[in-house]
C-alpha positions as CSV (number, residue, x, y, z in Angstrom):
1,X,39.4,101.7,9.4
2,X,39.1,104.1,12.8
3,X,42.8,105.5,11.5
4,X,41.5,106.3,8.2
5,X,38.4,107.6,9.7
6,X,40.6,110.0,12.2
7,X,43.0,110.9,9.3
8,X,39.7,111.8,7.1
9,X,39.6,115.0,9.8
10,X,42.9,116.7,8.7
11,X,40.1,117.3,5.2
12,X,39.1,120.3,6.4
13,X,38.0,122.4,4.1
14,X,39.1,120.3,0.9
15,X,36.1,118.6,2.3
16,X,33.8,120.1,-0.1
17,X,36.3,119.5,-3.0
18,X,35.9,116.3,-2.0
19,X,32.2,116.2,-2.0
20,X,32.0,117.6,-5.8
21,X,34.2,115.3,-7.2
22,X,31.9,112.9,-5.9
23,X,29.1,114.1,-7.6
24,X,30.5,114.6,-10.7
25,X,31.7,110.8,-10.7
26,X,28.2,109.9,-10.4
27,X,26.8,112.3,-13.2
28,X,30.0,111.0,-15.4
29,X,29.1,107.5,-14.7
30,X,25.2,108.2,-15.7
31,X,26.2,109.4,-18.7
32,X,28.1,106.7,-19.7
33,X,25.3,104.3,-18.7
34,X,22.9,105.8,-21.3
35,X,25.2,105.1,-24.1
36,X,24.3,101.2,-24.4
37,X,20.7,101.8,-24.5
38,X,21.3,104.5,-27.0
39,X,23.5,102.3,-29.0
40,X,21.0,99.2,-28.7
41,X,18.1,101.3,-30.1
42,X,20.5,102.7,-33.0
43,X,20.5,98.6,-33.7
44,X,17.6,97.3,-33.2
45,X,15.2,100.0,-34.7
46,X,17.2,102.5,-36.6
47,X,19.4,99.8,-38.5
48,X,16.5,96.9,-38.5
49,X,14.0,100.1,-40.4
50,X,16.6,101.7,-42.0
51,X,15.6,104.7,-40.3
52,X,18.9,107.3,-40.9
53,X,17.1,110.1,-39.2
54,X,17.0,108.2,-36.2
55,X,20.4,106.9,-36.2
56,X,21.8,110.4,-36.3
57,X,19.5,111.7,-34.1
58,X,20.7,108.4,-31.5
59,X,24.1,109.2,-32.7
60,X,23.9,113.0,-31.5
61,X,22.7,112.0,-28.4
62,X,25.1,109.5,-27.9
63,X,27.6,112.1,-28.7
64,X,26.4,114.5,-26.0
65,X,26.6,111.8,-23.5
66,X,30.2,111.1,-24.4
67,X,31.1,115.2,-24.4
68,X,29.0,116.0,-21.1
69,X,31.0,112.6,-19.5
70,X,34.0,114.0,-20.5
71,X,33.6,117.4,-19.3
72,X,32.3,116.0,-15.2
73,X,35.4,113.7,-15.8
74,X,38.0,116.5,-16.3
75,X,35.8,118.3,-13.1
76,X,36.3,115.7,-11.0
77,X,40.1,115.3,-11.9
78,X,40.4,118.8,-10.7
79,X,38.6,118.5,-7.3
80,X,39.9,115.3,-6.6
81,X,43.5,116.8,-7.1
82,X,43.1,119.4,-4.7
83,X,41.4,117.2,-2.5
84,X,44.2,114.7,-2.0
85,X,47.4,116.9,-2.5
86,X,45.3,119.4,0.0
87,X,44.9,116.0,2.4
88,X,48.3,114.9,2.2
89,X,49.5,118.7,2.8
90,X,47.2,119.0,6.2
91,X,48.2,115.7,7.4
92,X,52.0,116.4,7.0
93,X,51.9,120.0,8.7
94,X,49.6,118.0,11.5
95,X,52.7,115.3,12.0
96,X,55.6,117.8,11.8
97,X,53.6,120.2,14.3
98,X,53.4,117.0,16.8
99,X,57.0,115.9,16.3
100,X,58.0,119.6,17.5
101,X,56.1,119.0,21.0
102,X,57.9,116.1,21.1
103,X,60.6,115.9,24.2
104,X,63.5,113.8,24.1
105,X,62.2,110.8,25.3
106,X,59.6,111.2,22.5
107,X,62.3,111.6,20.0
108,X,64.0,107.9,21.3
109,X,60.9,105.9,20.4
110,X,61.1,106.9,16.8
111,X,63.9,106.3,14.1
112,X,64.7,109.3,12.6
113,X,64.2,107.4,9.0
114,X,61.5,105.8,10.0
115,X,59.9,109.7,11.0
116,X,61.3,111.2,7.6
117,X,59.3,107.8,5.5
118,X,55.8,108.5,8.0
119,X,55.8,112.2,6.6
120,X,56.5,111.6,2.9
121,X,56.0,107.7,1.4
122,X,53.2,106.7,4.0
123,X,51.0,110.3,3.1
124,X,51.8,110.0,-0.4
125,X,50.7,106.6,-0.7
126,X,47.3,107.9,1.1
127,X,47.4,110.8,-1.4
128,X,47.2,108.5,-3.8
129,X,44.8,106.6,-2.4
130,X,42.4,109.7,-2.8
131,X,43.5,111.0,-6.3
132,X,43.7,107.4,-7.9
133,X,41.5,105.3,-5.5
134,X,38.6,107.5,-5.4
135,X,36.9,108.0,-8.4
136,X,37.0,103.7,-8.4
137,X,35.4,103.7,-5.1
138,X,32.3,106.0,-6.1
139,X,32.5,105.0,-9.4
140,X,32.6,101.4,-8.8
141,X,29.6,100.4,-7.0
142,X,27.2,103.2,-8.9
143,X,28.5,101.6,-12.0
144,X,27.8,98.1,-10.6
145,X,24.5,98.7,-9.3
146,X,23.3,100.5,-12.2
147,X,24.7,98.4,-14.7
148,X,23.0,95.6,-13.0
149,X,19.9,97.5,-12.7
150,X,19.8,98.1,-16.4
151,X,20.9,94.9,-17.6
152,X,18.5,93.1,-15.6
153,X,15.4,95.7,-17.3
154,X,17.1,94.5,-20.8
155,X,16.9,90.6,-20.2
156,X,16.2,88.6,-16.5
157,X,17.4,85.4,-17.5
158,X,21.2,86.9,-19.3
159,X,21.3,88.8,-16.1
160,X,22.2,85.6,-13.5
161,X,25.4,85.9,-15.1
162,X,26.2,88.2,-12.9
163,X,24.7,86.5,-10.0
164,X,27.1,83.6,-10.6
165,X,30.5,85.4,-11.2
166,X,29.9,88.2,-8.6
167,X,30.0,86.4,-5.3
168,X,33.4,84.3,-7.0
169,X,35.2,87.4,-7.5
170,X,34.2,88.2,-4.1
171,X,35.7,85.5,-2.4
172,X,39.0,85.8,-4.8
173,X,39.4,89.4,-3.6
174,X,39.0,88.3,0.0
175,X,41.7,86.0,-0.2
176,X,44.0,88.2,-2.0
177,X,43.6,91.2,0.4
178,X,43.8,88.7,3.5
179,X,47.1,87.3,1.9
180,X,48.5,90.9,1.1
181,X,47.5,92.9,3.7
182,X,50.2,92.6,6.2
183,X,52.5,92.9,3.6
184,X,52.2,96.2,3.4
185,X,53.5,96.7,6.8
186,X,56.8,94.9,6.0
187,X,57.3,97.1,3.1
188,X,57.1,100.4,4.6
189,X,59.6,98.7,7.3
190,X,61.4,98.0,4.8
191,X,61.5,101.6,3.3
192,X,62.4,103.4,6.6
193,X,65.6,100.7,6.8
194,X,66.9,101.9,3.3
195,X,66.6,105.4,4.6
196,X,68.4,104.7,7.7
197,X,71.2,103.9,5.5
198,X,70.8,106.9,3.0
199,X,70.7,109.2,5.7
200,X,73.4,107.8,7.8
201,X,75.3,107.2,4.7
202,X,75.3,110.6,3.1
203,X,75.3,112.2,7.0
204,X,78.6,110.8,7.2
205,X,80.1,110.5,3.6
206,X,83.2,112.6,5.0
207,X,83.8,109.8,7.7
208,X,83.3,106.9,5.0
209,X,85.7,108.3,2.6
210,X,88.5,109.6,5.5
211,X,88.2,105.5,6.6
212,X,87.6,104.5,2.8
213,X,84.7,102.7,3.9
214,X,83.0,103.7,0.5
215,X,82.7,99.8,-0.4
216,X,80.9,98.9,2.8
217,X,78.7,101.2,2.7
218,X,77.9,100.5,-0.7
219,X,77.3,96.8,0.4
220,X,75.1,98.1,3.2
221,X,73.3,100.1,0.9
222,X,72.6,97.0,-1.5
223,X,71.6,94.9,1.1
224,X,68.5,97.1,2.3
225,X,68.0,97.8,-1.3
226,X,67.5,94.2,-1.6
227,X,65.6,93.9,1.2
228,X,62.9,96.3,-0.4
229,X,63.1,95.2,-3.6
230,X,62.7,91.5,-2.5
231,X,59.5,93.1,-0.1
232,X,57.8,94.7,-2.7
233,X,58.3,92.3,-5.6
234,X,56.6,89.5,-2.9
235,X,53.8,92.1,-1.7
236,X,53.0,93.2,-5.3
237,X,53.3,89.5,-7.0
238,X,49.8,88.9,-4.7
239,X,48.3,92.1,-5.4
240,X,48.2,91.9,-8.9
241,X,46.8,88.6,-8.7
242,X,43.0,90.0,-8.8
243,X,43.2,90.9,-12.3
244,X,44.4,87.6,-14.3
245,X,41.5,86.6,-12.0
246,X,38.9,89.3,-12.5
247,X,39.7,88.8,-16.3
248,X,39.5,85.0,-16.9
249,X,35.9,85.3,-14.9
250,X,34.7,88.2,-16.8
251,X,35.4,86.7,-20.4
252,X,33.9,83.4,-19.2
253,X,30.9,85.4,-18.6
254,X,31.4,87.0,-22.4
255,X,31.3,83.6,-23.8
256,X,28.8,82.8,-21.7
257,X,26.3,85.7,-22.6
258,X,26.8,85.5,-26.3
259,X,26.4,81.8,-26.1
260,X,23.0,81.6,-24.6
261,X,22.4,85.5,-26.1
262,X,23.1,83.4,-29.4
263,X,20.7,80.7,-28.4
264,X,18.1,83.1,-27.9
265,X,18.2,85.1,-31.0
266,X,18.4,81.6,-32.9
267,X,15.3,81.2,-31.1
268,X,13.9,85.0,-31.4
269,X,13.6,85.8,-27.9
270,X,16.4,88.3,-28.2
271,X,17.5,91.0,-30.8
272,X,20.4,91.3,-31.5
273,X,21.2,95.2,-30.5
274,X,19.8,94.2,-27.2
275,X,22.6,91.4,-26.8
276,X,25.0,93.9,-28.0
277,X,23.4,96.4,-25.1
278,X,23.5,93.8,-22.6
279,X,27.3,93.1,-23.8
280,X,28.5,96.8,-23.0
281,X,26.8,96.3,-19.3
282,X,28.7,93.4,-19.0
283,X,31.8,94.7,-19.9
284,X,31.2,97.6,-17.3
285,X,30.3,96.0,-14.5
286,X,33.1,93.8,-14.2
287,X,35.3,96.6,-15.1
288,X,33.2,98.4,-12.1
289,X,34.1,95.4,-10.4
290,X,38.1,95.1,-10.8
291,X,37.6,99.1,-9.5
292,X,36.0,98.2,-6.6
293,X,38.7,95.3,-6.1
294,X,42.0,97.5,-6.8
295,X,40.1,99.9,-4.3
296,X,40.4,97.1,-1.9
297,X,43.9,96.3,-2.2
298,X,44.7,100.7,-2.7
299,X,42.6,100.7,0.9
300,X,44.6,97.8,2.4
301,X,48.3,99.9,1.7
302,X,46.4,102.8,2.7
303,X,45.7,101.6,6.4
304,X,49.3,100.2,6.5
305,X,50.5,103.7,6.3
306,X,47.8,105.1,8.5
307,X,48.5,103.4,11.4
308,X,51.9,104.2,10.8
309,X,51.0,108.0,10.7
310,X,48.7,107.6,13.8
311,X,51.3,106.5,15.9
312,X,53.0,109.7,15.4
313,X,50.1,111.8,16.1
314,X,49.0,109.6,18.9
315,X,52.3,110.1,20.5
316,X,51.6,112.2,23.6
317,X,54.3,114.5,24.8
318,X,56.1,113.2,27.7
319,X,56.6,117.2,28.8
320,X,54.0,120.1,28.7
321,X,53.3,123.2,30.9
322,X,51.4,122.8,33.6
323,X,47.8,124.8,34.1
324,X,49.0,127.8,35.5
325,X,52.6,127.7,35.0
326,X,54.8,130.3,36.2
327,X,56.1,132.4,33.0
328,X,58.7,134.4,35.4
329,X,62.0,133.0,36.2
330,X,63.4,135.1,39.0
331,X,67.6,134.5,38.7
332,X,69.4,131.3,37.5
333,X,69.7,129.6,40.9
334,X,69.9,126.0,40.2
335,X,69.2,123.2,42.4
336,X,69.1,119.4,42.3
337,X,67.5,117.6,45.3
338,X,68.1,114.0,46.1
339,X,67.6,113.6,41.6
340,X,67.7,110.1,40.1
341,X,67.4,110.0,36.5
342,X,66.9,106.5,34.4
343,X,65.9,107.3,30.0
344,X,63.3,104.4,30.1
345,X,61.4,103.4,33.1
346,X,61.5,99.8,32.3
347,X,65.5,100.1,32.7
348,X,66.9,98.6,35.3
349,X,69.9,101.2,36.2
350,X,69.8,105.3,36.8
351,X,71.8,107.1,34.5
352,X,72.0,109.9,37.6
353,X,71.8,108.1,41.0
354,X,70.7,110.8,44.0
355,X,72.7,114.0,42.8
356,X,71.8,117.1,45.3
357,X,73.7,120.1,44.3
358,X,73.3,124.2,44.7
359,X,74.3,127.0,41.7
360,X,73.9,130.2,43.2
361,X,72.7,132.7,40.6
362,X,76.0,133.9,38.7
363,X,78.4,131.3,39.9
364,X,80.3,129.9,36.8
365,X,80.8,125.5,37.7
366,X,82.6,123.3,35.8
367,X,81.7,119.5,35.4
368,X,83.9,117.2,34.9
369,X,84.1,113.0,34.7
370,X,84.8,110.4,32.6
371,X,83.3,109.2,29.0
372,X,79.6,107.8,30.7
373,X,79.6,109.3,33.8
374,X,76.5,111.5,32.3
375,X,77.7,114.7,32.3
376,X,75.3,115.9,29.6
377,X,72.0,114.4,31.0
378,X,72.5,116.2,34.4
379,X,73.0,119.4,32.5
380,X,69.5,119.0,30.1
381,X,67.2,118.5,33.2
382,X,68.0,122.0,33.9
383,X,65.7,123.2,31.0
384,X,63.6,120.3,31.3
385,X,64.7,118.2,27.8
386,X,63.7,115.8,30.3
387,X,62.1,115.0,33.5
388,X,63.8,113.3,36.4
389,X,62.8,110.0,37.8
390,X,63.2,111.0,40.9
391,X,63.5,114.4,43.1
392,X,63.4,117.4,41.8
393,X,65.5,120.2,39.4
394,X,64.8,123.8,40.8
395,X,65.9,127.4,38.6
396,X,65.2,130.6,40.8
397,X,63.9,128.7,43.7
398,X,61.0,127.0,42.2
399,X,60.5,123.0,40.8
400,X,61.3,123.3,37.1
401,X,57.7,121.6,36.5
402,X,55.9,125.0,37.5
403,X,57.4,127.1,35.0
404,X,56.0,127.4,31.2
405,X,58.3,125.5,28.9
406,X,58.7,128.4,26.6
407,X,59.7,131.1,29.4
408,X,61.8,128.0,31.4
409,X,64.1,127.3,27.8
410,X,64.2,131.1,26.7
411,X,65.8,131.7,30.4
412,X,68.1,128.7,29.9
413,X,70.5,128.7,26.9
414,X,72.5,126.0,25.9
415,X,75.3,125.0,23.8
416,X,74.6,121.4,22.5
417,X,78.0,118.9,22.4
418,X,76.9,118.3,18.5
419,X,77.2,121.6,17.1
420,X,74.1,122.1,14.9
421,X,73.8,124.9,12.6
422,X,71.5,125.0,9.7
423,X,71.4,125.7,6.2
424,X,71.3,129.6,5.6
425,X,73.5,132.6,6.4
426,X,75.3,133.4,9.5
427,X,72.9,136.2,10.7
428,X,70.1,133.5,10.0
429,X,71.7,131.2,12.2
430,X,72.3,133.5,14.8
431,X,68.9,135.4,14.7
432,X,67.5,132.0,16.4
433,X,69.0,132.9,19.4
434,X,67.4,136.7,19.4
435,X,64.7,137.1,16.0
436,X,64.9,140.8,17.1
437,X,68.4,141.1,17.4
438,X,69.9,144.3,15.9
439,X,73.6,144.2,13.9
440,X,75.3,145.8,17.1
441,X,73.9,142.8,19.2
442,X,74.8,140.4,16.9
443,X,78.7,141.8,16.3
444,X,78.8,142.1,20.4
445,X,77.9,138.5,21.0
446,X,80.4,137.3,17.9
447,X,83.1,139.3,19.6
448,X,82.5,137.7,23.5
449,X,82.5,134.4,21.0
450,X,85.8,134.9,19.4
451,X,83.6,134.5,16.0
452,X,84.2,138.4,14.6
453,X,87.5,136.9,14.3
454,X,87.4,135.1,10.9
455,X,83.7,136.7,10.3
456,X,85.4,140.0,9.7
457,X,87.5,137.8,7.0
458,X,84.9,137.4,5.3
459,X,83.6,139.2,2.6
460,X,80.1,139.0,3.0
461,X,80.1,139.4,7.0
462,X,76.7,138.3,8.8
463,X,75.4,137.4,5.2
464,X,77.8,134.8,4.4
465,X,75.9,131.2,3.5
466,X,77.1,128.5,5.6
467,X,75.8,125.3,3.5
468,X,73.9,122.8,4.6
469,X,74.4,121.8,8.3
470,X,77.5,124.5,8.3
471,X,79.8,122.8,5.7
472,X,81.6,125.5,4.8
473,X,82.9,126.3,8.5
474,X,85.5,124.5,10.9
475,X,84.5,123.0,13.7
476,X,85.8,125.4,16.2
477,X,84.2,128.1,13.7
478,X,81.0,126.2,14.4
479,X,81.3,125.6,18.0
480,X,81.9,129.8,18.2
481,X,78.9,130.6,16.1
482,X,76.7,128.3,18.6
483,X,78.1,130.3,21.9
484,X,77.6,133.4,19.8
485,X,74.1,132.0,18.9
486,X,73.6,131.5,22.9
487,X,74.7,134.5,24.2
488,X,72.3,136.1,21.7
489,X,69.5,134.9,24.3
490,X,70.6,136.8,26.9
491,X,69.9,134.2,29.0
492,X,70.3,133.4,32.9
493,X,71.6,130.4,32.8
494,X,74.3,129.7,29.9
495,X,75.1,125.8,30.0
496,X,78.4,125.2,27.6
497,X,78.8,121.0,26.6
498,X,82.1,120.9,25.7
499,X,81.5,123.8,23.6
500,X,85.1,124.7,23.0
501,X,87.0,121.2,22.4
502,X,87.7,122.6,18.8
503,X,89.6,125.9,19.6
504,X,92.5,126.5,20.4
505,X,93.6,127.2,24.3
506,X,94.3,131.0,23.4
507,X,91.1,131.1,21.7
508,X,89.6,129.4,24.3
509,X,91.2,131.7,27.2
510,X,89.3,134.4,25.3
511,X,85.7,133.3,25.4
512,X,86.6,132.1,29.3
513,X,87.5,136.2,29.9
514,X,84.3,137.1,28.0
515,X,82.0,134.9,29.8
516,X,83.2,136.2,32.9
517,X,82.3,139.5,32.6
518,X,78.2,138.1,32.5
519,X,77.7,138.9,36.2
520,X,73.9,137.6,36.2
521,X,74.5,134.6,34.4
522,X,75.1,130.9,36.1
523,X,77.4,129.8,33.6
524,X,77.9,125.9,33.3
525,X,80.6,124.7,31.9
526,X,81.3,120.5,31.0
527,X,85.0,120.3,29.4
528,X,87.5,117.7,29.1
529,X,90.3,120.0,29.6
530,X,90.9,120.9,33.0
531,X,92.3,124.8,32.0
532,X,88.1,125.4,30.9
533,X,87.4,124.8,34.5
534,X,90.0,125.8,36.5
535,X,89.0,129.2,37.4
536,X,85.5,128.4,37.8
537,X,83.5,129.1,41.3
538,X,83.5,125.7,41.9
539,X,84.0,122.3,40.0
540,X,81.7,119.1,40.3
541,X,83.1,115.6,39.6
542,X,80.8,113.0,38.4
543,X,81.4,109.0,38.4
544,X,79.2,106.5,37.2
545,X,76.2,109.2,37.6
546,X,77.1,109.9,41.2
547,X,78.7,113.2,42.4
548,X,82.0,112.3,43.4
549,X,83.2,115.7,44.8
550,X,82.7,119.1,44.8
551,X,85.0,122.0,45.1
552,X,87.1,124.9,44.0
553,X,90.4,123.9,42.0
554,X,92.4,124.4,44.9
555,X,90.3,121.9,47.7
556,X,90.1,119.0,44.7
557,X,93.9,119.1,43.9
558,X,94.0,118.3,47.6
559,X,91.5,115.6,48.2
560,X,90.1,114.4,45.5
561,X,91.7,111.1,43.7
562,X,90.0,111.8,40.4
563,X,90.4,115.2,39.9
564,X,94.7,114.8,40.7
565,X,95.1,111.7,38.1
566,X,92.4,114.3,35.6
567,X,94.9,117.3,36.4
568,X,98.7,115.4,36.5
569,X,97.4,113.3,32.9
570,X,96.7,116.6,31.3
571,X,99.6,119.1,32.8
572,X,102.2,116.1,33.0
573,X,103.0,116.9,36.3
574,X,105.1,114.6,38.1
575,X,104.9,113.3,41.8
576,X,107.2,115.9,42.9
577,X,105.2,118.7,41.4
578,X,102.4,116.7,42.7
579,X,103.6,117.1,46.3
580,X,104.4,120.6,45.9
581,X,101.3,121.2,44.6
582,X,99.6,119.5,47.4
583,X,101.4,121.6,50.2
């Protein structure tokens, strides 16, 4: 109940919508209570004296009532609408705002299915928890209470009835919502692992049909499918179980009531529109009282999904700025002292094990090593995607920790190993390297990208839609747009993850000639090919997290075991080249 109390905050101002629909519940509900005394007066003394001026005039009223409960119904439909869709709204801006402060290490605790399914299925089923739970909860125990109330005023000794069957359906609900509640848990599991499979399924569709995979996949697929259907279908076989229930007590308490109601009008202790009165009370207090249990098990779901949702909020990010954070970065000196890296402090290896290296401001490195040797994880310390273990990461001379995260990754551009572009034009796309940036920027940083190449092909230019996730692109199309994207920063520090894998080497030898006319920028570059780093200032070899070496092209050739097998694999030198090439 605290999550549902916490979540109740993200109301806001549909607070007061919430409030009204409240009220009118109650006002509908008070009308519809009058009706059976109405109705039991039209019996007992307009029918029994024949009295058709005060049958119509019970009839009008009883008309009024109906009209006037129709009217706060239709009032409360409209607050409570606005109410829950406006709830649901404020509680998925609140989740998607947290998920952005996540860091990286954030990001690994969480699926991304299983984040998709907390901001859709988990707050719709607490939106409907509002729009279709809510007028049962008010209405419910008003209805109950009343109804009671009333019945009790028309005939004591009927009234025990209630009494009797009230505490039974009591102790029914209990054991149904105790049997169903963790349920609900497993079936929203169950719903993020059939979106794991959608989303990696349709992610990847172009994989599944290049490996004609199509049939797995579609096994995969029915096997979560399963899974859920087999979850729900054994969650909701219990939770419908209160009604059979609710229904087989209430029209034992029917039989009941016009037995003994009989008995007494036999024995003229009771009229007969009175029994028919006390009837319609019956009939609405156990309906009040299957509300009040469907509320129950609409409550139970809801706090499934609420804890779910409150573990994303209550995620605290594992980076922030500190109080009085630096904002300037003074040049893209980079330095990494005695750093030890590990993604989970419960494992038991370092990913990076005691690196110390110095980047002077403008020296262009190159980084090479083997499939593992966590190339990429030295390089996202640098703008602090995430914190080391152990040591420290300096740019411009100061602990990456004192600068503001914003003014730390604005300073720091990066081109990811996935190529990610998003759905939307190319100038879009590019904009989010430089919102302000005019055309003449934009063209200038396509060009030192080799990207005004084939963008000039095309007949729209900057405005030409790329599809969702860049679709209609290459990949080496892609991989230029993203270095065009980077450069757009302006930044002081331009780290390239095998950013050009999917050109060609002319191509390639292009955007190397470009890059090196960036005097201020410390550009770092991780390739596989040996030609992207060849020229660079100087080249860092990494094994098994370690630094292995360090050293210009030349001074590795020489010395360095790993760098000669890297270099004689790729040129298909032999050993007499080799020795030459030593000398």
């Amino acid at each position: 109940m605290n999550d549902l109390k916490r979540l109740f905050r993200y109301l806001g101002s549909y607070r007061k919508d919430l409030i009204l629909g409240a009220l009118f519940i109650i006002v509908e509900t008070g009308f519809e209570l009058v009706i059976p005394v109405l109705m039991a007066d039209i019996i007992d003394i307009g029918v029994a004296n024949r009295d058709t001026a005060f049958i119509c005039l019970k009839g009008a009223e009883m008309g009024v009532c109906a009209v006037l409960s129709l009217i706060t119904g239709l009032l409360y439909a409209r607050y409570a609408a606005r109410a829950s869709y406006g709830f649901g709204a404020q509680i998925r801006e609140a989740q998607y705002e947290q998920v952005q402060k996540y860091s990286f290490a954030n990001l690994d605790r969480f699926e991304t299915s299983s984040l998709v399914t907390r901001m859709t299925t988990d707050v719709t089923v607490l939106q409907n928890s509002i729009n279709g739970g809510f007028r049962p909860m008010v209405r419910g125990p008003v209805m109950l209470v009343m109804g009671i109330g009333l019945s009790f005023m028309m005939n004591a000794k009927l009234s025990l009835v209630f009494f009797v069957s009230t505490p039974l359906l009591a102790v029914i609900l209990y054991l149904i919502v105790r049997k169903v509640a963790p349920m609900y848990g497993r079936l929203q599991k169950a719903v993020d692992h059939l979106n794991n499979v959608v989303q990696e399924g349709l992610t990847a569709i172009r994989a599944v049909k290049a490996f004609v995979r199509g049939e797995y996949e579609a096994e995969k697929f029915e096997s979560v499918n399963q899974e859920l259907m087999q979850a729900s279908q054994k969650t909701f076989q219990y939770a419908v179980l209160n009604q059979p229930a609710f229904q087989l007590i209430m029209y034992t308490a029917v039989v009941l009531i016009m037995w003994f109601g009989g008995n007494m009008i036999l024995q003229r202790n009771l009229q007969v529109g009175a029994l028919t009165g006390f009837l319609s009370y019956v009939m609405q207090v156990m309906n009040s009282l299957m509300m009040i249990s469907n509320v129950f098990l609409l409550m139970t779901r809801s706090l499934a999904s609420a804890k779910r949702i409150i573990e994303v909020l209550n995620e605290r990010p594992t980076l922030f700025s500190a109080a009085g954070a630096e904002t300037e970065i003074p040049d893209g000196s980079v330095d990494f002292e005695n750093v030890s890296f590990k993604y989970k402090k419960a494992a038991q290896e370092f990913a990076l094990s005691g690196v110390t290296l110095h980047i002077p401001a403008g020296q262009t490195v190159g980084i090479l090593g083997g499939t593992g040797s966590a190339k990429t994880t030295l390089v996202q310390l640098i703008p602090r995607l995430y914190d080391v273990s152990e040591g420290k990461v300096c740019v411009g001379g100061r602990d990456v920790r004192d600068y503001d995260l914003t003014a730390l990754r604005d300073a720091v551009g990066i081109v990811l190993q996935k190529n990610v572009l998003f759905s939307g034009t190319v100038r879009e796309n590019l904009l989010w390297g430089n919102r302000d940036a005019d055309d003449a920027a934009i063209w200038r940083a396509c060009r030192d990208a080799c990207a005004d190449e084939f963008l000039s092909r095309m007949p729209q230019g900057l405005e030409t839609d790329l599809g969702q996730g860049g679709v209609n692109v290459s990949g080496g199309q892609k991989q230029r747009l993203c270095i065009a994207r980077a450069l757009l920063k302006q930044p002081k520090i331009l780290i390239m993850d095998d950013s050009t894998s999917a050109v060609d080497t002319a191509t390639e030898a292009k955007i190397r000639s470009s890059l090196a006319r960036l005097k201020d920028v410390t550009k770092i570059i991780i390739a596989q090919r040996v030609t992207s780093v060849m020229d660079t200032d100087q080249i860092i070899i990494l094994d098994d997290g370690k630094v292995h070496a360090c050293g210009t092209h030349a001074e590795l050739l020489r010395s360095n075991s790993i760098y000669q097998e890297i270099y004689y694999s790729q040129m298909k030198g032999d050993g007499a080249d080799g020795a030459e090439a030593c000398r």
